[in-house]
Backbone as JSON, one array per atom type, in Angstrom:
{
  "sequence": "XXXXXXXXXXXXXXXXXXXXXXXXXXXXXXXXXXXXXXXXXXXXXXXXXXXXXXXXXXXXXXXXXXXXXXXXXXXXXXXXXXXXXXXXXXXXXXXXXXXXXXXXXXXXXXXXXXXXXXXXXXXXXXXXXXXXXXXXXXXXXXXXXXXXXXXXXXXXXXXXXXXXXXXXXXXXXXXXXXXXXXXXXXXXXXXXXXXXXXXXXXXXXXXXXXXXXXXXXXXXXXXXXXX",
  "N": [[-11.69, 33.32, -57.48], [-11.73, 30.56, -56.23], [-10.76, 31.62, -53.34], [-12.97, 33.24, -52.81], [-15.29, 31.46, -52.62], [-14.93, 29.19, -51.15], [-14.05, 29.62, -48.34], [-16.91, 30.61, -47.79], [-18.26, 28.69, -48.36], [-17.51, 27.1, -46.28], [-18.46, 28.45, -44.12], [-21.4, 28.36, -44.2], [-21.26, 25.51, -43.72], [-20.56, 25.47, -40.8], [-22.61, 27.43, -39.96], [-24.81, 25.6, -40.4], [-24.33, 23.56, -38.43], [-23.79, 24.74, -35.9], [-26.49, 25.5, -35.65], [-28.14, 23.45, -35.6], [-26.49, 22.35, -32.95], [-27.5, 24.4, -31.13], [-30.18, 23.35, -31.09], [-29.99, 21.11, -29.91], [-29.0, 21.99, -27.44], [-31.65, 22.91, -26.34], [-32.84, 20.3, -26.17], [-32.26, 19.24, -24.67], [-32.32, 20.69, -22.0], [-35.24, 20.27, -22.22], [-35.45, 17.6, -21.73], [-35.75, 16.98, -18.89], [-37.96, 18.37, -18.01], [-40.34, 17.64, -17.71], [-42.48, 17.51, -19.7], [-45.37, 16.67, -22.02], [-45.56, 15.89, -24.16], [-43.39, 15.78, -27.12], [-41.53, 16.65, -29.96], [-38.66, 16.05, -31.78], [-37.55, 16.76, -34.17], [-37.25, 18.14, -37.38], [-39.59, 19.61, -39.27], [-40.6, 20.62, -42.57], [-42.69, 23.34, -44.29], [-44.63, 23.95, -47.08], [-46.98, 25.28, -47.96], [-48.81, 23.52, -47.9], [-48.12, 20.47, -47.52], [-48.66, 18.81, -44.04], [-47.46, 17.5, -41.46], [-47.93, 15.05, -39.32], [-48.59, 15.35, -35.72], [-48.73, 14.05, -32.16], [-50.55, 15.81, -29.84], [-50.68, 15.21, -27.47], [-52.25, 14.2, -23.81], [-53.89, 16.86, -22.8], [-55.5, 19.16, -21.09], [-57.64, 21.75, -20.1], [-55.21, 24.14, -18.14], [-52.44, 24.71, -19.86], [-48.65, 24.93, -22.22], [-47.3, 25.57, -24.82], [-44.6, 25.38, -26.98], [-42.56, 26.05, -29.33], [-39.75, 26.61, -32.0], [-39.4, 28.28, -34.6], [-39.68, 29.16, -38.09], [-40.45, 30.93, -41.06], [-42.16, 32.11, -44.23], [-44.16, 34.77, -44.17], [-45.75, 36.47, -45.57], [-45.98, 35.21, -48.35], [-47.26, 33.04, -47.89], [-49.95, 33.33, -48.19], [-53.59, 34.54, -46.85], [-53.36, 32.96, -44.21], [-51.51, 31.22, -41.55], [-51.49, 28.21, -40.52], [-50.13, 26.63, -37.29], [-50.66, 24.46, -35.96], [-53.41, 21.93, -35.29], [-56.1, 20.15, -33.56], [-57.29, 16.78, -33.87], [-59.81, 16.08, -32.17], [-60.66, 18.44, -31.57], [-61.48, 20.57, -33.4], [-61.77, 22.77, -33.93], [-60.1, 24.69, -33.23], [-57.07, 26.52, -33.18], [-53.95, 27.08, -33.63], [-52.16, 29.64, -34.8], [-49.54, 30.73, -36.93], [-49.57, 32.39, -38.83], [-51.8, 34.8, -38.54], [-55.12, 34.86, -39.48], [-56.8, 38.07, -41.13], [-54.18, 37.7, -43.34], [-52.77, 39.3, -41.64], [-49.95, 39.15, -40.7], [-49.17, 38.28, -38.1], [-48.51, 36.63, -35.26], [-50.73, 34.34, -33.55], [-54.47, 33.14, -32.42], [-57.18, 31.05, -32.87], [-60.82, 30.64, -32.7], [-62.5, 28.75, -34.07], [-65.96, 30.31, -36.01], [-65.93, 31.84, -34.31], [-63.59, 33.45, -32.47], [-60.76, 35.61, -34.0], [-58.05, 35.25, -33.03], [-55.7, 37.59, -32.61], [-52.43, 38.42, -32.06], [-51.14, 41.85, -31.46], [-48.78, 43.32, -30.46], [-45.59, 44.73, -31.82], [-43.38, 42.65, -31.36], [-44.39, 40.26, -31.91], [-44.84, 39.54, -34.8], [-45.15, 37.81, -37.08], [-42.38, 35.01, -37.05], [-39.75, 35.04, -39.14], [-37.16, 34.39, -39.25], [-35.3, 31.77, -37.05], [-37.18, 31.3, -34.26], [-37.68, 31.17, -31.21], [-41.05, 30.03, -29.46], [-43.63, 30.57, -27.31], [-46.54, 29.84, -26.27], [-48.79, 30.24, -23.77], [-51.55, 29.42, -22.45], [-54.12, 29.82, -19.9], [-56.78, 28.54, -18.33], [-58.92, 29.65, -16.17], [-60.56, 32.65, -16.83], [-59.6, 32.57, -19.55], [-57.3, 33.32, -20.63], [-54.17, 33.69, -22.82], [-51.22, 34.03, -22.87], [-48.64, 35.14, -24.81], [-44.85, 34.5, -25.65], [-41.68, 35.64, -26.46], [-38.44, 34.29, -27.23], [-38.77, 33.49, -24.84], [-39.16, 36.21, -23.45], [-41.58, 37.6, -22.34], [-44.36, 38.69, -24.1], [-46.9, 39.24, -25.4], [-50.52, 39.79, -24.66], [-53.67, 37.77, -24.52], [-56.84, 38.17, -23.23], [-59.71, 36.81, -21.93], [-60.78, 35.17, -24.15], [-61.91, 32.34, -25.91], [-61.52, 29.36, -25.53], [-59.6, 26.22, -26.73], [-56.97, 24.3, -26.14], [-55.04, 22.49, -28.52], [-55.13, 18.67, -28.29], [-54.33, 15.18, -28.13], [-53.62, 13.34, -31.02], [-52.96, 14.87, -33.93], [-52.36, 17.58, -36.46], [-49.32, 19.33, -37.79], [-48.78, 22.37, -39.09], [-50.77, 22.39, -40.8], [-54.28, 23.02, -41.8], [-55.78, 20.46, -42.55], [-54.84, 16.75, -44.08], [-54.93, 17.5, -47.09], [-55.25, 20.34, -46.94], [-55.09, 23.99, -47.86], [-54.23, 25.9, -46.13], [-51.91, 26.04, -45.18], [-48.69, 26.77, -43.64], [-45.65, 28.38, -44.85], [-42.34, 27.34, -43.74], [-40.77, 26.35, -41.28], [-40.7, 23.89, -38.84], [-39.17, 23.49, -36.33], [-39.19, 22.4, -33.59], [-41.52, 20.88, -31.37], [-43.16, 21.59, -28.58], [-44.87, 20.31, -25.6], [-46.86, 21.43, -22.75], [-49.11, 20.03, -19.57], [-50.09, 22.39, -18.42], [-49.87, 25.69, -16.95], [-46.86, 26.65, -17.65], [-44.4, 28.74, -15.71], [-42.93, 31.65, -15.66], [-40.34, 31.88, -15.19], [-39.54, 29.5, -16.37], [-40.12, 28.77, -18.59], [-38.37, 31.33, -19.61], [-35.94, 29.72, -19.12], [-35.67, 27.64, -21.0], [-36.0, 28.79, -23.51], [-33.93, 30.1, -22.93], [-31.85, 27.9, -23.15], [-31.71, 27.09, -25.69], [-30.92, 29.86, -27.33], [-28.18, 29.65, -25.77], [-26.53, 29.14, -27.58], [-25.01, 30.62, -30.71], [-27.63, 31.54, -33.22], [-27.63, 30.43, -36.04], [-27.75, 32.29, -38.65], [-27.06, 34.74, -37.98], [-23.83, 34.46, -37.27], [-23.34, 33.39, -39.96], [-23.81, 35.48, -41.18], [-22.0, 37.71, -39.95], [-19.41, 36.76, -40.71], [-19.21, 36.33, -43.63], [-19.75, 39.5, -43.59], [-16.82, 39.91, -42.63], [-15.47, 38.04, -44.46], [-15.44, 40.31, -46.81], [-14.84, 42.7, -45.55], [-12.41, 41.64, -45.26], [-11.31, 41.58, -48.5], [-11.51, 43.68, -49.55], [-9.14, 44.94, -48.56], [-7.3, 43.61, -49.55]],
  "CA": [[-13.02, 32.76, -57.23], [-12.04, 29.5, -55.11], [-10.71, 32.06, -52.34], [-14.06, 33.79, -51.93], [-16.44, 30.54, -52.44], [-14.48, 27.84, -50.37], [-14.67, 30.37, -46.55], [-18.27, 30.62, -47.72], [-18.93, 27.07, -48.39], [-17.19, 26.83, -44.96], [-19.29, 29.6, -43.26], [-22.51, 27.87, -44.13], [-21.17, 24.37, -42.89], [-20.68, 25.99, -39.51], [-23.92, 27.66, -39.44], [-25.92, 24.23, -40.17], [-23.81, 22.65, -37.15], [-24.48, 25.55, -34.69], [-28.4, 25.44, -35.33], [-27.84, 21.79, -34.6], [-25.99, 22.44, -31.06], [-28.47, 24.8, -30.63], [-31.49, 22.66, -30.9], [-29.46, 20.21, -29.11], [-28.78, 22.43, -26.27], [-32.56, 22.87, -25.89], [-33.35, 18.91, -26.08], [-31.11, 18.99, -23.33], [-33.26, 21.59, -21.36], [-36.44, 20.11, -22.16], [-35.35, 16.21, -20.88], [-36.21, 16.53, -17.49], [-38.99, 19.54, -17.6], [-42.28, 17.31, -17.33], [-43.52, 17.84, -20.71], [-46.51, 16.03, -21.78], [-45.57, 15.69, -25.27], [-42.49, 16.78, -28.15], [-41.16, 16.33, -31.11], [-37.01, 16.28, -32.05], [-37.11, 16.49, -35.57], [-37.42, 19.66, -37.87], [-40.57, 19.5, -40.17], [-40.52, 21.65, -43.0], [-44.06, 23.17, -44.89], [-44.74, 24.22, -48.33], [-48.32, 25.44, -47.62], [-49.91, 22.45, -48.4], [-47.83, 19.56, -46.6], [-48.99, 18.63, -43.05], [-47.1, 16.94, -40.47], [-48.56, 14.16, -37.91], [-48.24, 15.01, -34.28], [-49.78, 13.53, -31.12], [-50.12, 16.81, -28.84], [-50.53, 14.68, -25.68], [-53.36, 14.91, -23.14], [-54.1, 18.51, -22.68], [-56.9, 19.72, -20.42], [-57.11, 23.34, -19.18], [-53.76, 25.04, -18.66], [-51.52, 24.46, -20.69], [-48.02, 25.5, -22.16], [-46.69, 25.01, -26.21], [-43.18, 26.17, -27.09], [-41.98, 25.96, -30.43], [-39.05, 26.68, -32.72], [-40.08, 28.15, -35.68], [-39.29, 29.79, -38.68], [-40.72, 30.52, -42.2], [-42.53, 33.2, -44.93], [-46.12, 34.45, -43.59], [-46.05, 36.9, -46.92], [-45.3, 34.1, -49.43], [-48.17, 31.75, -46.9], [-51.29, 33.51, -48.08], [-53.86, 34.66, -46.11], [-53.32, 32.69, -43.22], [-50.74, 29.86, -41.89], [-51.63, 26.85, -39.21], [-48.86, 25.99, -36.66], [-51.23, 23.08, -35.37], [-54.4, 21.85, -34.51], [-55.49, 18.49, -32.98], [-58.33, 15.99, -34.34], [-60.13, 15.72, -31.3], [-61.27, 19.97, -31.0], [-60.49, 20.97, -34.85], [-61.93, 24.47, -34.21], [-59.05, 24.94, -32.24], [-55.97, 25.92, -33.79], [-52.66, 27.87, -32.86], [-51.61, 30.03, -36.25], [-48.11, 31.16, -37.54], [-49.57, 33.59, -39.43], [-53.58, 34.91, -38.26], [-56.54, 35.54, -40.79], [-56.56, 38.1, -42.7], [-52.47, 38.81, -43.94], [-51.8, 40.2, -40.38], [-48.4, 38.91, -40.44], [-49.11, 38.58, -36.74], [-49.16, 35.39, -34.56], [-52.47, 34.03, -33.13], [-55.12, 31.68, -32.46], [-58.49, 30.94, -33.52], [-61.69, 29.4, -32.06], [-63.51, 28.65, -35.29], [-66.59, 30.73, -35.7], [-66.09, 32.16, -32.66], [-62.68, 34.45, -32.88], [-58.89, 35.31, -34.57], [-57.05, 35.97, -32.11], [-54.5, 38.36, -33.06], [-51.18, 39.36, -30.79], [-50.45, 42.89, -31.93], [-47.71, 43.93, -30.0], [-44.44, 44.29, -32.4], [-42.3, 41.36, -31.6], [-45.58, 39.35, -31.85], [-44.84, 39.73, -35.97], [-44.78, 36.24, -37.62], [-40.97, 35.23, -37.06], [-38.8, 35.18, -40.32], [-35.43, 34.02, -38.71], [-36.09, 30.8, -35.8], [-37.69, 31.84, -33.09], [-38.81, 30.16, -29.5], [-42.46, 30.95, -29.64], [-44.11, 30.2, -26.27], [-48.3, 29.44, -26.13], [-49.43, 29.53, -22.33], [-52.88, 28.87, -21.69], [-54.71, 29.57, -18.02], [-58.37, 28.68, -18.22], [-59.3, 30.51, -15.5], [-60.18, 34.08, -17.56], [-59.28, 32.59, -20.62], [-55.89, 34.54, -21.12], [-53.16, 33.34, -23.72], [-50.17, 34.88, -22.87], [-47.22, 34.59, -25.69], [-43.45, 34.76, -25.28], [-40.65, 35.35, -28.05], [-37.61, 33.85, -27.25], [-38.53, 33.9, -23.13], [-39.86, 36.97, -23.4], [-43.49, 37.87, -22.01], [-44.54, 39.58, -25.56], [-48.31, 40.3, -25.5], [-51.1, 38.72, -23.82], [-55.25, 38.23, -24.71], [-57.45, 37.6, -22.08], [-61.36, 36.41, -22.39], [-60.65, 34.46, -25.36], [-63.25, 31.0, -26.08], [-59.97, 28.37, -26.63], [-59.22, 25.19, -25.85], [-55.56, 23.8, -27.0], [-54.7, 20.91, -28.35], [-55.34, 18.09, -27.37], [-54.41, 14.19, -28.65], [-53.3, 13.49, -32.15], [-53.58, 16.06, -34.42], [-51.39, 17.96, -37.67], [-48.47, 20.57, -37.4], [-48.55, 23.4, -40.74], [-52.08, 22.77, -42.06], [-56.04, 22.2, -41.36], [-55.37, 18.89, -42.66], [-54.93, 16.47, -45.49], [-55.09, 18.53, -48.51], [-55.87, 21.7, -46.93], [-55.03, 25.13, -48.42], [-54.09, 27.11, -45.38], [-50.9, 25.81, -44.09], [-47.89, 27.91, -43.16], [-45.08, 27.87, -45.54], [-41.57, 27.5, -43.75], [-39.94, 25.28, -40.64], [-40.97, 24.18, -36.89], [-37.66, 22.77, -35.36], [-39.38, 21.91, -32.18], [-42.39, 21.33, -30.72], [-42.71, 20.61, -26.63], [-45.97, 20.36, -24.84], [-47.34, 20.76, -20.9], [-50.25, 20.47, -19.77], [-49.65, 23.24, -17.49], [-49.06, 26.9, -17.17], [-45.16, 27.13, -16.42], [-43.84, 30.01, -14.75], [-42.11, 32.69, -16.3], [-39.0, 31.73, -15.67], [-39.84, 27.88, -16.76], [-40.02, 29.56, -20.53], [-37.25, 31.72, -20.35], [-35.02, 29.23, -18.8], [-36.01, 26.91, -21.9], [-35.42, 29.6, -24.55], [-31.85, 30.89, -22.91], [-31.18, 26.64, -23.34], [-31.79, 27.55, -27.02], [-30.38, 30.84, -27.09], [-26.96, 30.06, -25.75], [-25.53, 28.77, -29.23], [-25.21, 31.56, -31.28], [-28.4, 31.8, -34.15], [-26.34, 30.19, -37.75], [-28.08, 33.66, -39.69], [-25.83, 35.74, -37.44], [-22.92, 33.83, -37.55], [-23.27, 33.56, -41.2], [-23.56, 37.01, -41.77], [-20.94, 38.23, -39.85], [-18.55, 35.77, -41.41], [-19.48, 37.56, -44.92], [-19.41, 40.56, -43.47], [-15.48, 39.74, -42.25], [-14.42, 38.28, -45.72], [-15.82, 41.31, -47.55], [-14.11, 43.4, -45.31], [-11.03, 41.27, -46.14], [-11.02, 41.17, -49.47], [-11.29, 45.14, -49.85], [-7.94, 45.33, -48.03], [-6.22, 43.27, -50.63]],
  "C": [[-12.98, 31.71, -56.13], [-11.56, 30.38, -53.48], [-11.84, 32.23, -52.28], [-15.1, 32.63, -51.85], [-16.03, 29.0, -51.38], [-14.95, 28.51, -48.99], [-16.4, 30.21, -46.67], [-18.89, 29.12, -47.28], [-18.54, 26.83, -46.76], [-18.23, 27.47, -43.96], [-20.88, 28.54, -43.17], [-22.36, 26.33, -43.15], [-21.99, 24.57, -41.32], [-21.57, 26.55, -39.12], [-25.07, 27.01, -39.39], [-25.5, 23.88, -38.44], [-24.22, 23.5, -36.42], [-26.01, 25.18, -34.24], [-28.57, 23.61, -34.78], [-27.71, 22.22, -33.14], [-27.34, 23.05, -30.42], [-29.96, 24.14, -30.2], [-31.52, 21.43, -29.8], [-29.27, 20.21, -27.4], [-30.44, 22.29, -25.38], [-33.12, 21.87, -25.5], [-32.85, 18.91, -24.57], [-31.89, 19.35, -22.19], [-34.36, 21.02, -20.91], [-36.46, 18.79, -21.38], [-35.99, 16.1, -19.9], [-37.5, 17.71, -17.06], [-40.33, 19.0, -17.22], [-43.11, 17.67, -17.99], [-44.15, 17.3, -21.01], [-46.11, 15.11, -23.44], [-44.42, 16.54, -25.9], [-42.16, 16.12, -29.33], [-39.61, 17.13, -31.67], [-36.96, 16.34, -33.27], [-37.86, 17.54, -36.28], [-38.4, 18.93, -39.15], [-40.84, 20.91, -40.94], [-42.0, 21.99, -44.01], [-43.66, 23.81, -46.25], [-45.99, 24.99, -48.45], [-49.59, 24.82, -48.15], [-49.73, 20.85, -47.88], [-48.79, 19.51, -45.31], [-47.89, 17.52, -42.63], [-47.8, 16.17, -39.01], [-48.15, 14.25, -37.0], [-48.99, 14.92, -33.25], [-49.6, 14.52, -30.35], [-50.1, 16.3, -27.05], [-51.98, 14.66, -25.19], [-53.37, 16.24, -22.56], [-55.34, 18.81, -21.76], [-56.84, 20.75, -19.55], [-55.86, 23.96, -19.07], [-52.96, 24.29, -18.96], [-49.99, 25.02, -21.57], [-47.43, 24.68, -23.35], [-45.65, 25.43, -26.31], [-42.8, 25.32, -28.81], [-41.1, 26.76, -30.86], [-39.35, 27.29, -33.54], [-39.68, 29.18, -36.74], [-40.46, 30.36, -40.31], [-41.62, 32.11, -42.83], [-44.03, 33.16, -44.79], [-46.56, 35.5, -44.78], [-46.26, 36.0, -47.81], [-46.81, 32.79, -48.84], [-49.9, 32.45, -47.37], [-52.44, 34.01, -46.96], [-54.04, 34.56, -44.55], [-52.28, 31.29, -42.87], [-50.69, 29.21, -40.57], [-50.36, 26.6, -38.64], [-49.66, 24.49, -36.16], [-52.64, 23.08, -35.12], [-54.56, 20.4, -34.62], [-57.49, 17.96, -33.73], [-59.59, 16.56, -33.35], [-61.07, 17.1, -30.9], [-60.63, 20.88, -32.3], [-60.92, 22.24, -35.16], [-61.0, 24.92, -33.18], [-57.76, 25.33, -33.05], [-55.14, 27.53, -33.42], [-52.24, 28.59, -35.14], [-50.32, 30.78, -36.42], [-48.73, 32.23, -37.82], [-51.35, 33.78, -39.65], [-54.31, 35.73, -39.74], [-56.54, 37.22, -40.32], [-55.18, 38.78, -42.87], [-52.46, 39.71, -42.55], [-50.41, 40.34, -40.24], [-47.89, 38.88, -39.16], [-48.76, 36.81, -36.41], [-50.19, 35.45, -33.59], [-52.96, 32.96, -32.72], [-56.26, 31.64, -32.39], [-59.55, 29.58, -33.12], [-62.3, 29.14, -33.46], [-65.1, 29.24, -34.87], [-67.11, 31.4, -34.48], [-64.97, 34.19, -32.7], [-61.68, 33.95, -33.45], [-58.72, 36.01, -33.67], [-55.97, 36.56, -32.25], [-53.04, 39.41, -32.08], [-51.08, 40.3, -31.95], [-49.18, 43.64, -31.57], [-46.25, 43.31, -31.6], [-43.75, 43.1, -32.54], [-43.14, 40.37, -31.72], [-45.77, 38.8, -33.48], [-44.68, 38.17, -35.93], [-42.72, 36.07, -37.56], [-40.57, 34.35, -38.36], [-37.96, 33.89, -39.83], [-36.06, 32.64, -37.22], [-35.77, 31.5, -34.97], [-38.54, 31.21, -31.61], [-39.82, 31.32, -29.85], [-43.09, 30.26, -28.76], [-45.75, 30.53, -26.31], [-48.39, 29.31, -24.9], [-50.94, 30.12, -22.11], [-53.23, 28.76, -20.48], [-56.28, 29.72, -18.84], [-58.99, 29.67, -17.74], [-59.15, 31.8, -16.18], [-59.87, 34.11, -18.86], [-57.97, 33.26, -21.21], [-54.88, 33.34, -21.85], [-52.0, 34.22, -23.59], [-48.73, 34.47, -24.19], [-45.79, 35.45, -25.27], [-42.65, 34.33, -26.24], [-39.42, 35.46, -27.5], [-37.64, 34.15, -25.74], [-39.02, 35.27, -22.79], [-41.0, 37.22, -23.61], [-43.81, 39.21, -22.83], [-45.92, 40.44, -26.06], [-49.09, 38.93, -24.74], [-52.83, 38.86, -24.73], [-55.9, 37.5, -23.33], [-59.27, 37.8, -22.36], [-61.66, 35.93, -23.38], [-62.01, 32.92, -24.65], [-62.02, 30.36, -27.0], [-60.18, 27.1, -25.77], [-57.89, 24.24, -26.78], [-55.0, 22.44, -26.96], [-54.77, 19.76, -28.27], [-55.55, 16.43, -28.16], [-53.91, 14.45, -29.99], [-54.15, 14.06, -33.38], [-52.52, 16.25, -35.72], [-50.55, 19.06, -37.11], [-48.54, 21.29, -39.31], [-49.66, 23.35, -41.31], [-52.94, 22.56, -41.28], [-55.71, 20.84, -41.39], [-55.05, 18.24, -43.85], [-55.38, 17.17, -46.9], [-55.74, 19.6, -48.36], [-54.39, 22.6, -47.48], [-54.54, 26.22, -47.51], [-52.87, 27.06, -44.45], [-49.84, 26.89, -44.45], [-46.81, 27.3, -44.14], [-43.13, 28.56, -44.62], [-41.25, 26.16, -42.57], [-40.32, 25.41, -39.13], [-39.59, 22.96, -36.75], [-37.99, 22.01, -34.26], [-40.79, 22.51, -31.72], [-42.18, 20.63, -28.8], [-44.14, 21.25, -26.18], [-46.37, 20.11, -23.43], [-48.78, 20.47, -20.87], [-50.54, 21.3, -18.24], [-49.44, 24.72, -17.4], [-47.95, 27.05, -16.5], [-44.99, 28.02, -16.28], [-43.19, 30.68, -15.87], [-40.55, 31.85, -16.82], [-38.66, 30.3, -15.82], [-39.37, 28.14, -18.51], [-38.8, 29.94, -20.78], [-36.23, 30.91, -20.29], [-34.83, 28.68, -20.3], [-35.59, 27.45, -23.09], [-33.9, 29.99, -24.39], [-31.52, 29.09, -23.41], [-30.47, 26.94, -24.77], [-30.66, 28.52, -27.49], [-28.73, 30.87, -27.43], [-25.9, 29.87, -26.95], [-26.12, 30.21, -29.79], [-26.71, 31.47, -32.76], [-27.25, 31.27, -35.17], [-26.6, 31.53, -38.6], [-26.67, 34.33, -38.8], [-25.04, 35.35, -37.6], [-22.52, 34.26, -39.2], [-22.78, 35.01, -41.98], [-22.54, 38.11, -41.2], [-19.6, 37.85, -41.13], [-18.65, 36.41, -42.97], [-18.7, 38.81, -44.8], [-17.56, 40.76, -43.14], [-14.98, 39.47, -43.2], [-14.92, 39.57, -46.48], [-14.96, 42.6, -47.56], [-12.36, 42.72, -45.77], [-10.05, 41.5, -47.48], [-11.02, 42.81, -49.92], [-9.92, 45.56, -49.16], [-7.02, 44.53, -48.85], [-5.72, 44.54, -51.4]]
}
């Protein structure tokens, strides 16, 4: 028993510390980019918490990037990544009205904006999840892990903007997202393509701790059948 649970206990160590480096690598990235607004510290939801963050001044294009992880089955109909005081029919969603299991974003009484493309799925496992905003045309383009993933265009949005919540409507709302944002980072800008991906490979280059992890399994398992 202490052979197979000590490598484990070890395995996990090493896959906390990675997601560290990793997040670390990206801080790194983001330092000198000319973001408007971020946040270094991993906030985790329940779907009923909220988290206080100031999104910055925002006006017209614009560019969100988050971290993010968590269960959009388990989250109920729908689950808030943010919205700001200041324009509270505004809001960026983890997981879009009704049980799409998509990501989105929603004018209030207006539209849900729903990415359908595949990799557009609510992400499970952390995931860079890129928001860029051009006024002009209204288009929302999203990007999963640096990759240009789906786009809407002629949307009625406006993102963001001043202090606001991360995971819910607000104080004792009912509709927040139930899992983990690692990182938020805000422009008020549309960056370039390769502004995003650069930002996500920062991320990226540490290996994911799930993979890791699960090799590492997968290697004592195979071990331990060759005894």
């Amino acid at each position: 028993m202490i052979k197979t649970t000590t490598p484990i206990g070890i395995l996990l160590l090493a896959a906390s510390s990675l997601h560290g480096a990793s997040l670390a690598a990206y801080d790194a990235a983001i330092a000198g980019s000319g973001f408007t607004a971020r946040s270094t510290t991993a906030a985790t939801f329940d779907g009923s918490n909220i988290e206080l963050f100031d999104f910055g001044a925002i006006s017209g294009d614009a560019t969100f990037e988050f971290i993010i992880s968590g269960d959009p089955a388990a989250g109920g109909q729908n689950g808030y990544i943010g919205r700001a005081d200041a324009n509270p029919l505004n809001s960026l969603r983890y997981e879009q009205w009704n049980d799409t299991g998509q990501l989105g974003f929603t004018r209030g009484g207006v539209a849900d904006n729903t990415f359908t493309a595949l990799n557009a799925a609510s992400p499970s496992a952390n995931t860079h999840v890129t928001y860029r905003w051009t006024q002009t045309g209204g288009t929302m383009d999203l990007f999963i892990n640096g990759v240009a993933t789906d786009s809407i265009a002629g949307a009625t949005f406006d993102m963001p903007t001043g202090p606001g919540h991360l995971g819910n409507v607000a104080e004792a709302g009912n509709e927040g997202m139930i899992g983990t944002i690692s990182r938020v980072t805000t422009f008020n800008t549309a960056l370039a393509d390769a502004d995003i991906t650069a930002h996500a490979d920062a991320w990226l280059a540490v290996p994911e701790p799930s993979s890791v992890l699960l090799s590492g399994i997968a290697a004592l398992a195979l071990l331990r059948r060759r005894r």
